[in-house]
N, C-alpha and C positions, 0 to 999 in steps of 0.2 A: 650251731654252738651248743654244746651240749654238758648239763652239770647235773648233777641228782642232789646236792647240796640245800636246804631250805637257807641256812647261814654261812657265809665267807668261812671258812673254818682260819684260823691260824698257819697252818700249811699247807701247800697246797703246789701241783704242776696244770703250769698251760703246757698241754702240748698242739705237736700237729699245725704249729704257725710259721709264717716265715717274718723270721725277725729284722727288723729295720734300724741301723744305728749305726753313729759314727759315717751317716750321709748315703749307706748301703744299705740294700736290698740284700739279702742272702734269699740265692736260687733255694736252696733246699732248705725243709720243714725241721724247725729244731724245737726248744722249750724251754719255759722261763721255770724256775722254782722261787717260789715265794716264802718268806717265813717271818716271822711277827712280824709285818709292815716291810721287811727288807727283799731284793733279791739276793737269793741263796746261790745260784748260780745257774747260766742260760748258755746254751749251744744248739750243734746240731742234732739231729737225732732225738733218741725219749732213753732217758737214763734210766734206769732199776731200782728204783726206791721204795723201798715194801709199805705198802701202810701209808704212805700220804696220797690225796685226796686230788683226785685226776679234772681236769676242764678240757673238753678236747675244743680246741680252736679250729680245728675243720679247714684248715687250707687257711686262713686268716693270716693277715698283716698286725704284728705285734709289734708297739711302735712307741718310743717315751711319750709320756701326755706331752698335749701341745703344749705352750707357753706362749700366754697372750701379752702382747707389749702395752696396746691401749684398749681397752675399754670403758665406757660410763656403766658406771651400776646407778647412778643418781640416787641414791639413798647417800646422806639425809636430802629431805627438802622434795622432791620429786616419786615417790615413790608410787604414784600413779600410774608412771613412765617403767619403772623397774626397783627393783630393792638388792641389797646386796644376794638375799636367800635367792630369789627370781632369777637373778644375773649370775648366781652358780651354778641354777640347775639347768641353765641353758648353756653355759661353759661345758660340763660335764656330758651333756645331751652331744657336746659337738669335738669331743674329746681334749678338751683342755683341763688340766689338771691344775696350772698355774696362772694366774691373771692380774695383769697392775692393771687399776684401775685409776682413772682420771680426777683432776683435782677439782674439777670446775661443776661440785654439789652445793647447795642451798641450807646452812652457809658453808663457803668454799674451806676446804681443806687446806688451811692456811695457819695449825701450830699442831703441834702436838699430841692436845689432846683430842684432837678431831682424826689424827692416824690413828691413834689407837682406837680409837672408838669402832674402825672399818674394821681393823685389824680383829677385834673381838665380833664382830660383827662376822666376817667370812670363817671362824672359828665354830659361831655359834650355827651356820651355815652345814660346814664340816662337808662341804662339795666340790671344793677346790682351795687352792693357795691364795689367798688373797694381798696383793703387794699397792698398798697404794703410795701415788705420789702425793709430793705437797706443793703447792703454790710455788709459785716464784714471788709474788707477790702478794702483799694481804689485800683479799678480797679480789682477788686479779685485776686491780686498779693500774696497774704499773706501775705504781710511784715511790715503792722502799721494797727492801729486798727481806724477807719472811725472817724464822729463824728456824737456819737451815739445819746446824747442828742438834739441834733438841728435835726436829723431825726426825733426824737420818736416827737417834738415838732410840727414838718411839717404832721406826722402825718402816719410815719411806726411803724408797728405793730412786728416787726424781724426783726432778722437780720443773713442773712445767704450770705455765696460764691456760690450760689445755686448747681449747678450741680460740681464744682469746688470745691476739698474738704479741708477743713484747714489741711496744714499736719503740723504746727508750735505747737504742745503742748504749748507751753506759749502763742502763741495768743489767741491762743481757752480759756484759764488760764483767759485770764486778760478780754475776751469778755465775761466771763457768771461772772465775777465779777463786771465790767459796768451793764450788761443790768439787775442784780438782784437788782441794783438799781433803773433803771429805769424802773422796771418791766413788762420789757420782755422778751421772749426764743430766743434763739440761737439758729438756725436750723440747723443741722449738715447734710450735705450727705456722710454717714459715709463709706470712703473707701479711704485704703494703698493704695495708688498707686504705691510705692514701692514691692507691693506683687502682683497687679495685671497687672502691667506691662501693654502690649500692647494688654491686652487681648481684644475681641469684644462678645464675651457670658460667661451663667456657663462654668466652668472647669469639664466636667463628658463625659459622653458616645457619646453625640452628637457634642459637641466639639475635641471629637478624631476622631471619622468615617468622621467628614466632615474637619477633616484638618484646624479648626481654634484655633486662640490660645484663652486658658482659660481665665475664671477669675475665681477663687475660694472664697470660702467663706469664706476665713481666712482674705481675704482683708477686706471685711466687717467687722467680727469678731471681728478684732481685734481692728480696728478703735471706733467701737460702744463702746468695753471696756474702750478702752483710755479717751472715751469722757464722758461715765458715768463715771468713775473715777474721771476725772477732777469736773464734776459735784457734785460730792460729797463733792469734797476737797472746792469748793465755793459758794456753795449752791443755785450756779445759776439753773435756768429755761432753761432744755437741751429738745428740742424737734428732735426727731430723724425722718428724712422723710425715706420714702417709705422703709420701713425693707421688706425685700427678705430672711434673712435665718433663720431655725430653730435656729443655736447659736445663732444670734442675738435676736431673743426672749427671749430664756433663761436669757441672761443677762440683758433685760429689767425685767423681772418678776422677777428675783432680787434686783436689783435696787430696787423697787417699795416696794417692803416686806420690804427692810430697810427704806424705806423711805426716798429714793433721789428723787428729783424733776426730773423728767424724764417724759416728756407724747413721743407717738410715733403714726404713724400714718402706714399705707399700702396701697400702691396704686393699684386697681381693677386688673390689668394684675397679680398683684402676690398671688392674692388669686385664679386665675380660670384659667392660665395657664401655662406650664413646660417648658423647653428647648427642647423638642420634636419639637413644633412646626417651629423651627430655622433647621427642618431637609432639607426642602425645599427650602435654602437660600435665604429667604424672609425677606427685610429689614422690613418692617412692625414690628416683631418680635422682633427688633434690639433696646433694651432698657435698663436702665441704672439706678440702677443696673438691671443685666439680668436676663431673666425669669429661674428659676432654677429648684431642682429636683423634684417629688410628693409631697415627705416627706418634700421638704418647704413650699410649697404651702400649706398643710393640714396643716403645723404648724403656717401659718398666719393666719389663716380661725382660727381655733380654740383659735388663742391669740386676735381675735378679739372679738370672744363667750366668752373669761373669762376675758375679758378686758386689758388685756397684754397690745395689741394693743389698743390707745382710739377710734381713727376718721378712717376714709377713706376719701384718698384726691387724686382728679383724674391724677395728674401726668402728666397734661396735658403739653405736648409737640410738637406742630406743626410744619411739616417744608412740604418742595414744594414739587412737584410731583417727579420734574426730581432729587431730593437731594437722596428720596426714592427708587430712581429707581437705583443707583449706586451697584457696587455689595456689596455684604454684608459687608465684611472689610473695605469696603469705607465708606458706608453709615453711616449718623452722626446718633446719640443715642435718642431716642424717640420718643413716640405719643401716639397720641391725645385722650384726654378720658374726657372730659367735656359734652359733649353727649350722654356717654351711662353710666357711671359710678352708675347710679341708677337703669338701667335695668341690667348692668351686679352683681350687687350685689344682687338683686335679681334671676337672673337666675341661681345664681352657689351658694349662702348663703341662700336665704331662702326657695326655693324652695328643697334644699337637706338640709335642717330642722338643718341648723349650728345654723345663728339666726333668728329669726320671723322679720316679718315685723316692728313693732316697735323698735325692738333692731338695723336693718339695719339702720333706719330713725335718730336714734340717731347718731348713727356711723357719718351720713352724715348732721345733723345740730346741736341738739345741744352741744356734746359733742367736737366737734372740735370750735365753738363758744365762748364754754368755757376755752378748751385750751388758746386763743389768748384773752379771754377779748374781744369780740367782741357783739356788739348789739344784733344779731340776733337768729337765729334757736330755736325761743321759739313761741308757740301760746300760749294767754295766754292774758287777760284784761287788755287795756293800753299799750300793746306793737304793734309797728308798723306792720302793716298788709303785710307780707311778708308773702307768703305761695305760694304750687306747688300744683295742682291738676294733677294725674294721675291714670291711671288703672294698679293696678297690674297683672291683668291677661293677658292683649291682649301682643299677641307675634306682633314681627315685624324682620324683615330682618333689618341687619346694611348696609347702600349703600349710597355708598358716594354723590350720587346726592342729600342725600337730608342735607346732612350737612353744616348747617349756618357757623362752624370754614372758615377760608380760606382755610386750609390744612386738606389733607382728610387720612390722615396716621394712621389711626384707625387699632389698632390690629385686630380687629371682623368685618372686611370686608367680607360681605357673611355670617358672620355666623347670627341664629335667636335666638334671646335676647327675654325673660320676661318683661314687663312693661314697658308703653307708657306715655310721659308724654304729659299731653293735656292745661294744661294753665298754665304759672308763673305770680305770682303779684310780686309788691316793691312797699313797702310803699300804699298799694291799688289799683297800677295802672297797666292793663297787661302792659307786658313786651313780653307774649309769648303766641302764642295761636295756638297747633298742629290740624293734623285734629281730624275732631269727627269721 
């Protein structure tokens, strides 16, 4: 990829890409034109334009920034772990242009002026979109319902307990009867904690030989029932995060055939890895919900292929070295996936022909974009010039040295991933430029 530029100029042509959008791949090499922050217009071929200021993309895949549905930036309270600046440049680094971040920082994102606070914060960042959600609940206590209106106003886009699951059936009742007013979704992380008790992984084979307590999939199960249910009964906007089981599926692909407002999403570790890899009592592995058995995995991968599943959203969960390092039962629940989330779905979805590359790219900008009412994950004339150039072919090793997040608790440490991402724009301006 090639530029003589020192600065972004104001206008300017990619050419020499094959552009991605609208869930396609285009065979042949066309080009985007760029101008004050907008696309000017993109097709096939290299248009004639005397005097503006050429990037040759070199065969590259030119694709709307991602759009990330969950992430912790943990700023405020946590910033050891990451910051909102850290948690852009690691977005950016992995081609997201867009990111809602989670409510569940120290203190929780539970009115107003604590949205805007992020808000100015991913602003002061200026590395991607920053959308956070607000609480369902003050302090995610579960016990009264936020105020939701003066959030949505300041400028959150959900509203979820994040990792912390509503187990009040009436509050969950009365928050998707709010927010279908103010049309928004309620993000459920859909799990009994009455059923899954003190578990730390699946409940199955690897969880017995190594002596840890389960969590099974009824906890999920059941929860995800309760909350489509409830959803139906209020016709609120139920967005369900990171689904890990086959029932779980099923009861979305129900849901959906009757026509309950239900979109759901999967996060990368649960389509491409099992409870296997927990045999080695490796925190890394250590996530929430837990990695589970083939036949869930296969059954996310393919509710992603028939749309069951709408988005892929990285799940991004950062924490310190020494947090990671604790034994397994200690070790707190997640990581980090804002970095590889587009190579791993490539490695393990398109490359084993679940979905094409276009159907992947949707997954990751505009269908989750659309979920949330969000600006972004479209190319397309007149829309803001946000887009990732990467190569789908080149492999690379995941190693924590070269990761922008603070925290480097990457499930895929060591392993080698599909697809490089080599430059991110916002609004026409890099953000992100790997090597060539």
């Amino acid at each position: 990829m090639e530029w003589s530029w020192q600065r972004i100029p104001a206008e300017y042509l990619v050419i020499n890409v094959k552009l991605c959008r609208n869930g396609k791949l285009a065979r042949r090499k066309g080009y985007l034109h760029v101008r004050k922050g907008r696309i000017e217009g993109l097709g096939v071929g290299q248009p004639a334009i005397n005097g503006v200021p050429v990037l040759d993309g070199e065969g590259l895949v030119c694709a709307p920034g991602l759009v990330d549905l969950r992430a912790s930036f943990r700023e405020p309270g946590n910033e050891q772990m990451e910051t909102v600046a850290t948690g852009s440049r690691a977005a950016a680094a992995g081609g997201f242009t867009s990111v809602v971040t989670m409510s569940g920082t120290d203190p929780v994102i539970d009115n107003s002026g604590m949205v805007r606070y992020l808000i100015d914060r991913g602003r002061e960042a200026g590395l991607c979109r920053v959308y956070p959600t607000g609480a369902v609940s003050p302090g995610r206590q579960g016990e009264a319902m936020c105020e939701y209106g003066d959030m949505v106003d300041a400028g959150a886009v959900a509203f979820t307990d994040d990792d912390v699951p509503v187990a009040s059936g009436g509050l969950m009742s009365n928050a998707l009867k709010l927010t279908k007013v103010l049309g928004v979704p309620v993000i459920s992380h859909a799990e009994d904690r009455s059923i899954v008790g003190g578990g730390v992984m699946h409940a199955g084979y690897w969880s017995g030989r190594l002596g840890m307590a389960g969590m099974g999939r009824a906890g999920e199960d059941s929860a995800v029932f309760r909350d489509v249910e409830l959803a139906r009964a209020t016709g609120g906007h139920l967005h369900l995060a990171h689904v890990s089981t086959k029932g779980a599926v099923e009861i979305i692909r129900r849901a959906k055939a009757e026509g309950i407002n239900v979109t759901a999403e999967a996060a990368p570790h649960h389509f491409s890895l099992d409870h296997s890899r927990c045999r080695d009592f490796s925190p890394l592995f250590k996530v929430t919900p837990p990695l589970r058995e083939p036949d869930d995995v296969n059954a996310i991968a393919e509710a992603l292929a028939d749309g069951t599943i709408d988005a892929i959203a990285s799940d991004h969960a950062p924490h310190t070295g020494t947090e990671k390092e604790y034994q397994f039962d200690q070790a707190p629940f997640g990581a980090t996936g804002l970095e590889t989330s587009l190579a791993v779905g490539i490695t393990y979805l398109v490359n084993n022909d679940i979905l094409d590359l276009g159907q992947l790219i949707a997954c990751l900008s505009e269908k989750p974009a659309r979920i949330f009412n969000l600006p972004g994950g479209r190319l397309e004339e007149g829309a803001e010039a946000d887009f990732v150039l990467f190569d789908p072919t080149e492999k690379w090793t995941v190693d924590a040295k070269g990761f922008q997040s603070r925290s480097t608790n990457s499930a895929y440490l060591g392993e080698t991933l599909t697809g490089k991402v080599k430059a991110t724009f916002l609004r026409g301006r890099l953000t992100w430029r790997g090597e060539n």
